[in-house]
C-alpha positions as CSV (number, residue, x, y, z in Angstrom):
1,X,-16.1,-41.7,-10.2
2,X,-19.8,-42.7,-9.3
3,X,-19.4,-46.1,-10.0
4,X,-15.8,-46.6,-8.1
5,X,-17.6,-44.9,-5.1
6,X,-20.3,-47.3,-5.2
7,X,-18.3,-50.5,-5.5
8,X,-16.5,-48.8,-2.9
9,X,-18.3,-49.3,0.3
10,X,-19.1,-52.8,0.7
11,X,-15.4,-54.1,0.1
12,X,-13.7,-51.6,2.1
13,X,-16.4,-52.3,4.8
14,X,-14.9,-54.7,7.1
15,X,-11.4,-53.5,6.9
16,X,-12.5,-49.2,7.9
17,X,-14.3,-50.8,10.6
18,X,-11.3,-52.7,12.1
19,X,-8.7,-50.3,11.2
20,X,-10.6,-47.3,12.9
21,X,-13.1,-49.4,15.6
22,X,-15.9,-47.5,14.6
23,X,-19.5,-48.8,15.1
24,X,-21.7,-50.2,12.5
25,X,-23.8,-46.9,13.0
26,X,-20.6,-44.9,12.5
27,X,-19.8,-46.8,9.0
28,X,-23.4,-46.0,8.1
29,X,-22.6,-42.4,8.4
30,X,-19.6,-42.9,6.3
31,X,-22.0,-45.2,3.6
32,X,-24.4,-42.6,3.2
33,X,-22.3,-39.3,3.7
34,X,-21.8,-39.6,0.0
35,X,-25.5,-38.8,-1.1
36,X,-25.5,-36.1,1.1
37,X,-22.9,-34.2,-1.0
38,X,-24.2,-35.2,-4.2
39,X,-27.6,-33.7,-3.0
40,X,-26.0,-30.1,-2.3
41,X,-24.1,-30.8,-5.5
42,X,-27.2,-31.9,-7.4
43,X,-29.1,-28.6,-6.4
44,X,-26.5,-26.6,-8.1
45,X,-25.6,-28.6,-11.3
46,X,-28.6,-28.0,-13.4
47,X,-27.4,-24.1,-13.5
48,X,-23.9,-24.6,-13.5
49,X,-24.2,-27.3,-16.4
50,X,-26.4,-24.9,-18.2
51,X,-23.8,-21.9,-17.8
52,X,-20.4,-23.3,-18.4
53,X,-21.7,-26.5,-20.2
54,X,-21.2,-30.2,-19.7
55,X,-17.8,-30.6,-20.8
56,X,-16.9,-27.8,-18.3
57,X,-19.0,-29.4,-15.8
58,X,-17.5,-32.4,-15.8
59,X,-13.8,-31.3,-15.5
60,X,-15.1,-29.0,-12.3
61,X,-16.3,-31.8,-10.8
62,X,-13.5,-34.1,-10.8
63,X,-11.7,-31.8,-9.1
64,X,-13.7,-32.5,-6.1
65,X,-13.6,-36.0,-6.7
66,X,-10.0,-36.0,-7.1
67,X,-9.6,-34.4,-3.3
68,X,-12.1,-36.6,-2.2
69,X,-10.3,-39.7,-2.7
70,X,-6.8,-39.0,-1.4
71,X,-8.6,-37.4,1.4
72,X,-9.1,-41.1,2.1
73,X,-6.6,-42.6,1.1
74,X,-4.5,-40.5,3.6
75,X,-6.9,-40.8,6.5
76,X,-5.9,-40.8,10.1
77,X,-8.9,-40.8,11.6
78,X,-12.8,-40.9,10.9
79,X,-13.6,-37.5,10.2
80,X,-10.9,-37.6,7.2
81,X,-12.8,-40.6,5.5
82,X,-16.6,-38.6,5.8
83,X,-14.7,-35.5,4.6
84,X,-13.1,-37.2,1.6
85,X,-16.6,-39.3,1.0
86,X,-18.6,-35.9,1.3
87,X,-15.8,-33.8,-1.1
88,X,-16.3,-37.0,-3.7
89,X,-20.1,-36.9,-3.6
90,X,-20.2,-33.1,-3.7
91,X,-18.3,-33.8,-7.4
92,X,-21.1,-36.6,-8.1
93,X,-23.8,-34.4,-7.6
94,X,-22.5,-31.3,-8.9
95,X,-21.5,-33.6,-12.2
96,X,-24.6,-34.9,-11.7
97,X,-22.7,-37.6,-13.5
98,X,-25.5,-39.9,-14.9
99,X,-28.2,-37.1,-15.1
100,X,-27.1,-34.2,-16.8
101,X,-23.3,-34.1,-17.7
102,X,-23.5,-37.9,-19.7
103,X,-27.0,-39.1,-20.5
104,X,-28.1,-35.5,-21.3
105,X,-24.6,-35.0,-23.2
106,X,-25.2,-38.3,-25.1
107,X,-29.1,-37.9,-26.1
108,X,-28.2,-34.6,-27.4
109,X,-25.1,-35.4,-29.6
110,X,-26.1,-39.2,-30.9
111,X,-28.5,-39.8,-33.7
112,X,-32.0,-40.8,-32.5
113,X,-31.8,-44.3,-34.1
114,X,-27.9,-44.9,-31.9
115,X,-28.9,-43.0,-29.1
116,X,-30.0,-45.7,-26.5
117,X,-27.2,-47.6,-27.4
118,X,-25.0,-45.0,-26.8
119,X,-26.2,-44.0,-23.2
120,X,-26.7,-48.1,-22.5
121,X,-23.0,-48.4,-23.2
122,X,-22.4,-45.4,-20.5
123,X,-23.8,-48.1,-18.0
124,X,-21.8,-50.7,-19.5
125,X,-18.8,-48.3,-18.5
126,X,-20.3,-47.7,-15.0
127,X,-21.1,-51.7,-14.6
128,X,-17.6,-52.3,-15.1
129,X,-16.3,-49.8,-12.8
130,X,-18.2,-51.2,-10.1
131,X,-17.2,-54.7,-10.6
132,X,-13.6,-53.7,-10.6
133,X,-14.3,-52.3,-7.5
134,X,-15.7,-55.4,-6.2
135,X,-13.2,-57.8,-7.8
136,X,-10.1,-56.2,-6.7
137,X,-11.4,-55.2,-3.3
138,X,-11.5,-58.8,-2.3
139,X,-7.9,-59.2,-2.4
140,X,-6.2,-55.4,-1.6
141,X,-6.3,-53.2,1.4
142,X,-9.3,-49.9,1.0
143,X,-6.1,-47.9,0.9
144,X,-5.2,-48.9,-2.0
145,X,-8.4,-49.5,-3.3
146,X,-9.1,-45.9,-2.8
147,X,-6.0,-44.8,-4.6
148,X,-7.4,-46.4,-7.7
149,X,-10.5,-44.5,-7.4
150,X,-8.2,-41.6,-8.3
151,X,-7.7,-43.2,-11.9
152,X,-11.2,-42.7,-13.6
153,X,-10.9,-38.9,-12.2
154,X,-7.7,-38.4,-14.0
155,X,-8.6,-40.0,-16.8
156,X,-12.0,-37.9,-17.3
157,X,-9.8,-34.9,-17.0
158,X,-7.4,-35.8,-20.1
159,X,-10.3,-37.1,-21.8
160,X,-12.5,-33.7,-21.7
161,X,-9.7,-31.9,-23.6
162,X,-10.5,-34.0,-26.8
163,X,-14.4,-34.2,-26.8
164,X,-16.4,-31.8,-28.1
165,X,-19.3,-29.6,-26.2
166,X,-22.9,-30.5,-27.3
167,X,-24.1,-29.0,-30.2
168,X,-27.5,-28.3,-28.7
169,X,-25.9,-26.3,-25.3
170,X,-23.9,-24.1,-28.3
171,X,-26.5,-23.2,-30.1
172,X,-28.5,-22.2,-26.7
173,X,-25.5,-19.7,-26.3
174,X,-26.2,-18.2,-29.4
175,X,-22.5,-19.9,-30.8
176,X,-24.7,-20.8,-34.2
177,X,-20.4,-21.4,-35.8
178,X,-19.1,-23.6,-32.6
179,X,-22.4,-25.5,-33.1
180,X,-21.8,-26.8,-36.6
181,X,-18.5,-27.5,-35.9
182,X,-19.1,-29.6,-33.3
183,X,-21.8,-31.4,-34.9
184,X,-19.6,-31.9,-38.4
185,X,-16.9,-33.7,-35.6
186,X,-19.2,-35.6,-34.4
187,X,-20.8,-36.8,-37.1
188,X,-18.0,-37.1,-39.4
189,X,-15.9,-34.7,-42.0
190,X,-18.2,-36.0,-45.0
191,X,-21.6,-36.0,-43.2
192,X,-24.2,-33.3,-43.8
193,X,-25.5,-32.1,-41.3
194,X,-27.5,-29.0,-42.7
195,X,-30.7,-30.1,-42.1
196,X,-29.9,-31.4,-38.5
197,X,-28.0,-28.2,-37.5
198,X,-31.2,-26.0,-39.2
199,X,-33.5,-28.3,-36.7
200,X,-31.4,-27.6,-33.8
201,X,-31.6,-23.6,-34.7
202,X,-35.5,-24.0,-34.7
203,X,-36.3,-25.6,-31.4
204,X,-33.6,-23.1,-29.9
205,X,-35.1,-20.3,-31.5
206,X,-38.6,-21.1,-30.0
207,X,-36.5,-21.9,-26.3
208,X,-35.4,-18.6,-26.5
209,X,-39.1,-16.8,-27.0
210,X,-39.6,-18.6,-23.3
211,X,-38.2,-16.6,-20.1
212,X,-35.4,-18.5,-18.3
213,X,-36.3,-21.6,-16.3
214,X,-36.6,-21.8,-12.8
215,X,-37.4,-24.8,-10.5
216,X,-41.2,-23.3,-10.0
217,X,-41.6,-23.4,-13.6
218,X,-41.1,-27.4,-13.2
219,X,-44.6,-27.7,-11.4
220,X,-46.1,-25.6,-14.6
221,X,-49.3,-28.3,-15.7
222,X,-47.7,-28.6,-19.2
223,X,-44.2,-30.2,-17.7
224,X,-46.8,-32.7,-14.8
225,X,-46.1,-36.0,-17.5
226,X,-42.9,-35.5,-17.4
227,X,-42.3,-34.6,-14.1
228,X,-44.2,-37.7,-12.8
229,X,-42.1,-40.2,-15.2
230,X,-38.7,-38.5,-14.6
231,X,-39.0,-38.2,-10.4
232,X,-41.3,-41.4,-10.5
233,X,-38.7,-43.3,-12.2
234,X,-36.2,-42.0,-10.0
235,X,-37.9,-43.2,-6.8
236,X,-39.0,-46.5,-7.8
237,X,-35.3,-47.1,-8.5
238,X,-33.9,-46.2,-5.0
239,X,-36.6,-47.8,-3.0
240,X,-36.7,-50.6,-4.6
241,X,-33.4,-51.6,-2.9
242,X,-30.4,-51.1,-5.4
243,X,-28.0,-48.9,-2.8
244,X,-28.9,-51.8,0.2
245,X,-27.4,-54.4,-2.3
246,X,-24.6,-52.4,-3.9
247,X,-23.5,-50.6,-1.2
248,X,-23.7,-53.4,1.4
249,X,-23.1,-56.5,-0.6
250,X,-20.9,-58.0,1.6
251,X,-22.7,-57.9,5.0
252,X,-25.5,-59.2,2.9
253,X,-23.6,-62.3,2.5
254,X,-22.4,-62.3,5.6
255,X,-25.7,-62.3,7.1
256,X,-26.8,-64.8,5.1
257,X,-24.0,-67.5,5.8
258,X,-22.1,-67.2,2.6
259,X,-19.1,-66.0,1.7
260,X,-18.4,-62.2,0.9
261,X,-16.0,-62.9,-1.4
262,X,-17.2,-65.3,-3.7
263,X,-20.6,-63.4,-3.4
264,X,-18.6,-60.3,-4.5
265,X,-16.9,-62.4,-7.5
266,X,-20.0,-63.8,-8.8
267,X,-22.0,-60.3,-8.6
268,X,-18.9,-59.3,-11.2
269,X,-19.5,-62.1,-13.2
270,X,-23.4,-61.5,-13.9
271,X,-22.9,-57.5,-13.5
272,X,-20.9,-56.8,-17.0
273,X,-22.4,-59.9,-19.9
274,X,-26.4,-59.0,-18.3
275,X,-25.4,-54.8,-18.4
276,X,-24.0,-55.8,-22.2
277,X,-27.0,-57.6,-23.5
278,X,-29.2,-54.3,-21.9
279,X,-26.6,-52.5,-24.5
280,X,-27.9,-54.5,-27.4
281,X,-31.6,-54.4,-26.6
282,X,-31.6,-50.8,-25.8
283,X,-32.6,-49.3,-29.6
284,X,-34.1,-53.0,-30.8
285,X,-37.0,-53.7,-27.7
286,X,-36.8,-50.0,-26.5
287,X,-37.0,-48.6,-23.5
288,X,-40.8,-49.7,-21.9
289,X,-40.3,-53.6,-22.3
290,X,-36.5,-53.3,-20.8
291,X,-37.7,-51.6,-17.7
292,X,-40.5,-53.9,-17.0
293,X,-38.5,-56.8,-17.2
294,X,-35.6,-55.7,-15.6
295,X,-38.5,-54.7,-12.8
296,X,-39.8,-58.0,-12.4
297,X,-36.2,-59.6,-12.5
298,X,-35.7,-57.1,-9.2
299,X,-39.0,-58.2,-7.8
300,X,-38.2,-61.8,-7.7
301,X,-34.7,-61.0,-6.6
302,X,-35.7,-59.4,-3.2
303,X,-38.5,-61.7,-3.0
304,X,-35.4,-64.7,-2.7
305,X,-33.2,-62.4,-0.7
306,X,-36.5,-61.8,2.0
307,X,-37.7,-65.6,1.5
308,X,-33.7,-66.7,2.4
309,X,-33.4,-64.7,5.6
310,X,-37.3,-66.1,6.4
311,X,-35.7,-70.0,6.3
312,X,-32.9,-68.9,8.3
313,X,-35.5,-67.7,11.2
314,X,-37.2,-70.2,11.2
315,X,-34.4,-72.5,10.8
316,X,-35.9,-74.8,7.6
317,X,-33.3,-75.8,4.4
318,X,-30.5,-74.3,6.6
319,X,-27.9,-75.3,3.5
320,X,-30.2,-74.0,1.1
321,X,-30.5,-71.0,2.8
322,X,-27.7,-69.3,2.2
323,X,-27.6,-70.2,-2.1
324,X,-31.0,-69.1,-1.9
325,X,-29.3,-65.6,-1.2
326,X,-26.7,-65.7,-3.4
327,X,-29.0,-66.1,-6.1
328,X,-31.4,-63.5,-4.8
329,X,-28.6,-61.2,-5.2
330,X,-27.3,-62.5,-8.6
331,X,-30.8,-62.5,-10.0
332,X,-31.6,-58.6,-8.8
333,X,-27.9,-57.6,-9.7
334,X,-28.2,-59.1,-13.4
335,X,-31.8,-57.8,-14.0
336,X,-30.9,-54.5,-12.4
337,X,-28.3,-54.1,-15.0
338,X,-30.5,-54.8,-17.7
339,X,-32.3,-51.6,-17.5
340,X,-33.8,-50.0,-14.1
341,X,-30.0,-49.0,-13.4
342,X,-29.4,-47.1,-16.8
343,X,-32.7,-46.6,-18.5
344,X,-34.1,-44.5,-16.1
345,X,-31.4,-41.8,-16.7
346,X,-31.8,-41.9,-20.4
347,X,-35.5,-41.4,-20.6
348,X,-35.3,-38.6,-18.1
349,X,-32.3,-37.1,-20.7
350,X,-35.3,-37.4,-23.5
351,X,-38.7,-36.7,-21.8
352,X,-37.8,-32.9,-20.2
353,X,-37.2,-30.1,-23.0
354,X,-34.1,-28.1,-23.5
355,X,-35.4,-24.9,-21.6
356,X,-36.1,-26.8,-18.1
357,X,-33.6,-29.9,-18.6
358,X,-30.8,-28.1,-16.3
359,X,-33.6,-27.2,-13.4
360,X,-35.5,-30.6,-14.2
361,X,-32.2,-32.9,-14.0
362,X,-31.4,-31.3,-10.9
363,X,-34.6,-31.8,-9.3
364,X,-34.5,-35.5,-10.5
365,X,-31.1,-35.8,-9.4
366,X,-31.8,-34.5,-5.6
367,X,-35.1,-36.8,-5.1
368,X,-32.8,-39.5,-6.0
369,X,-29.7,-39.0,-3.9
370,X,-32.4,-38.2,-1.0
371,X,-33.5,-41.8,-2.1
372,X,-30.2,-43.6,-1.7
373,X,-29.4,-41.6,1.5
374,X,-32.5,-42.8,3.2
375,X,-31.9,-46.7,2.3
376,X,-28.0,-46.2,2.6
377,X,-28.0,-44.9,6.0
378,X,-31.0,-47.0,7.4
379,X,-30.4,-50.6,5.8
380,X,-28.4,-51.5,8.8
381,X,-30.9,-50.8,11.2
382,X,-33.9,-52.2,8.8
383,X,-31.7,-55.7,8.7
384,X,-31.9,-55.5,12.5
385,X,-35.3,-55.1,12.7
386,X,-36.4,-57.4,10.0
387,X,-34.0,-59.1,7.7
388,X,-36.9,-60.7,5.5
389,X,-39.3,-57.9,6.1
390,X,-36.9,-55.0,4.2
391,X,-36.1,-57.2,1.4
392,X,-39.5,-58.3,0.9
393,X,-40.6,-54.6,1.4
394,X,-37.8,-53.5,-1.5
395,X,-40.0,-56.7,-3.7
396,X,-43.2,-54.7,-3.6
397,X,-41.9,-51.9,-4.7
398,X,-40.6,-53.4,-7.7
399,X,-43.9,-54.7,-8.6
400,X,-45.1,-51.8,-8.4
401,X,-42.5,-50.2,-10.7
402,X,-43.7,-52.5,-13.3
403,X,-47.4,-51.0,-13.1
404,X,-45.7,-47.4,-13.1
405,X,-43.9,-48.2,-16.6
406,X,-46.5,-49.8,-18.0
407,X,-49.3,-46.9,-17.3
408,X,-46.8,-43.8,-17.4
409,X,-43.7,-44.0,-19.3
410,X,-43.2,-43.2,-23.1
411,X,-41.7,-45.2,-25.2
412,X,-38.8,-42.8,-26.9
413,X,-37.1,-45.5,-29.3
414,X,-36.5,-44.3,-32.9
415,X,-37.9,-40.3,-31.8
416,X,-35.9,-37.5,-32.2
417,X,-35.6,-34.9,-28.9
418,X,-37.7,-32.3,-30.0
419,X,-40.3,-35.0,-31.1
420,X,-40.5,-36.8,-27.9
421,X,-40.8,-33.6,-26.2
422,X,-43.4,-32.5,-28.5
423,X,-45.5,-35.2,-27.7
424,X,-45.1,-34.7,-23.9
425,X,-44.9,-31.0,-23.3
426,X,-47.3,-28.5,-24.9
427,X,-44.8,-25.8,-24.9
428,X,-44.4,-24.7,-28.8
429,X,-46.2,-21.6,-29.7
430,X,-49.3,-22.3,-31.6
């Protein structure tokens, strides 16, 4: 749902703004109405995904997600599109799809030595759902590109009814039966999971000593590492441009002289084979070397974005310009999808403890919809001001995500949940 949303916007840009004469500041309204639900949804899905679980979570929020999109596919008028946008990232945020309800599902029903490449292939999923979105929105009306953003929600619905709930959020519930039955599914009829299912009991038990999070318990000295690496990571990603580019792709290429819709094509083309290698690397490199990489790839993507629209002002390599851009965007697009678009979500999954990790995801999840608001709904009016200066802006940052990961973050490849948070949080009893 996420990912159809965000492959959404830039293909269905030019013909909302036609059909409906709206302003370029109106469209930004409709761009970045979306983050404004998912924060109001985000503040609520840490306790919602801890009381009904994240199976149940998810099926509540494609309800919303559902309405959402036929509210715009039936739109007559503006205020039908933001109300369908803000009902589909109300869904997004309550789901908190890629925070709690997927990566959190997957760390905590996956064997630690399969688990990155389990969440990595999550982003595969949510690559290829994007590119759809920009493949087939170069050829078919946002009408009916909207009515296919009704697919993945009906599909997640049908497919909730045959997976099981985690094993860990069970076993929180005090369903010690429902737990080991879910685990033996998952893990196969002849597996033995005794010793896994006695490991689960123990770190529960010890959660359940501990008083019931709340968010001020996040700001407790014992949870600052974690806290600093998951909203840190969180931060770095949205500032350092990804929404500007995925959301606005095409007036990107636009405003660089090229065409939208081989832009769009190519973006497809680099988006799903760079998002699969990240799939293969995840559990063999690990996490650390992935995001520094895919870091710098960012960096010197923006930096070729910013040094495009530079030639342009000052009218130098006027051809050139414009590949120059297409490559800027290709380059951060590919390295993006190595690892700063789905790493970041799996590390948070790992790093925060089972007592906090609803409260914690949801805080993560709101500082980074507030994130993609802010560059969703001012990237228009920062490309006004300076088209080189933003991009070259969204470069630092990206350097200095590679500083960040290289002081701060954990390596968590080949580490078991409750010894990754072990190592980070002193919160056992002596």
């Amino acid at each position: 749902m996420l990912v159809m949303q965000v492959g959404y916007s830039s293909p269905a840009q030019s013909g909302i703004i036609d059909d409906f004469g709206i302003s370029l500041a109106e469209y930004a309204v409709f761009g970045s109405i979306l983050t404004i639900g998912a924060m109001v949804g985000a503040v609520m899905s840490g306790k919602i995904a801890d009381l009904i679980g994240r199976r149940g979570t998810m099926g509540f929020s494609d309800i919303f997600c559902l309405i959402g999109w036929l509210a715009i596919v039936f739109a007559k008028g503006s205020w039908w599109l933001n109300l369908g946008r803000l009902s589909i990232g109300y869904g997004i945020g309550l789901l908190s799809y890629v925070v709690i309800a997927v990566p959190v599902y997957i760390a905590e029903i996956t064997p630690k030595d399969l688990r990155g490449a389990f969440a990595a292939t999550n982003q595969l999923m949510i690559c290829c759902g994007v590119s759809v979105m920009y493949l087939i929105g170069t050829v078919i009306s946002w009408r009916t590109l909207a009515l296919i953003g009704t697919i993945p929600c009906i599909l997640q619905l049908l497919g909730l009814f045959i997976i099981p709930e985690s094993p860990r959020w069970l076993a929180k519930k005090t369903r010690g039966k429902d737990c080991e039955a879910a685990l033996q599914r998952l893990r196969g009829n002849n597996a033995n999971i005794s010793e896994e299912a006695a490991e689960i009991r123990d770190y529960i038990e010890t959660l359940q000593r501990l008083s019931d999070s709340r968010m001020l318990e996040l700001f407790n000295r014992k949870y600052t590492h974690s806290l600093i690496v998951g909203v840190g990571l969180m931060v770095l990603q949205q500032f350092g441009g990804v929404n500007a580019i995925a959301y606005y792709a095409s007036a990107i290429f636009v405003s660089a002289g090229f065409s939208s819709g081989i832009g769009s094509i190519a973006m497809v083309f680099v988006q799903v084979p760079v998002t699969l290698l990240g799939v293969l690397l995840m559990d063999k490199t690990g996490r650390r070397p992935l995001l520094m990489v895919s870091a710098a790839g960012t960096c010197l993507g923006c930096f070729l974005i910013g040094l495009s629209f530079l030639l342009q002002d000052l009218q130098l390599w006027k051809d050139f310009s414009p590949v120059l851009a297409l490559g800027g965007v290709l380059v951060f697009t590919g390295s993006f999808s190595l690892g700063m678009g789905g790493v970041p979500w799996v590390i948070m999954a790992e790093i925060f403890p089972m007592n906090v990790k609803g409260v914690a995801g949801s805080l993560v999840t709101v500082v980074n919809w507030f994130g993609s608001w802010i560059i969703s709904y001012t990237f228009n009016f920062l490309m006004e001001w300076s088209s080189e200066g933003i991009f070259f802006i969204f470069s630092i940052i990206c350097a200095l995500t590679i500083l960040f990961v290289a002081k701060l973050v954990p390596e968590t490849k080949g580490r078991t949940l409750e010894e990754i948070q072990a190592s980070m949080n002193s919160f056992r009893a002596k």
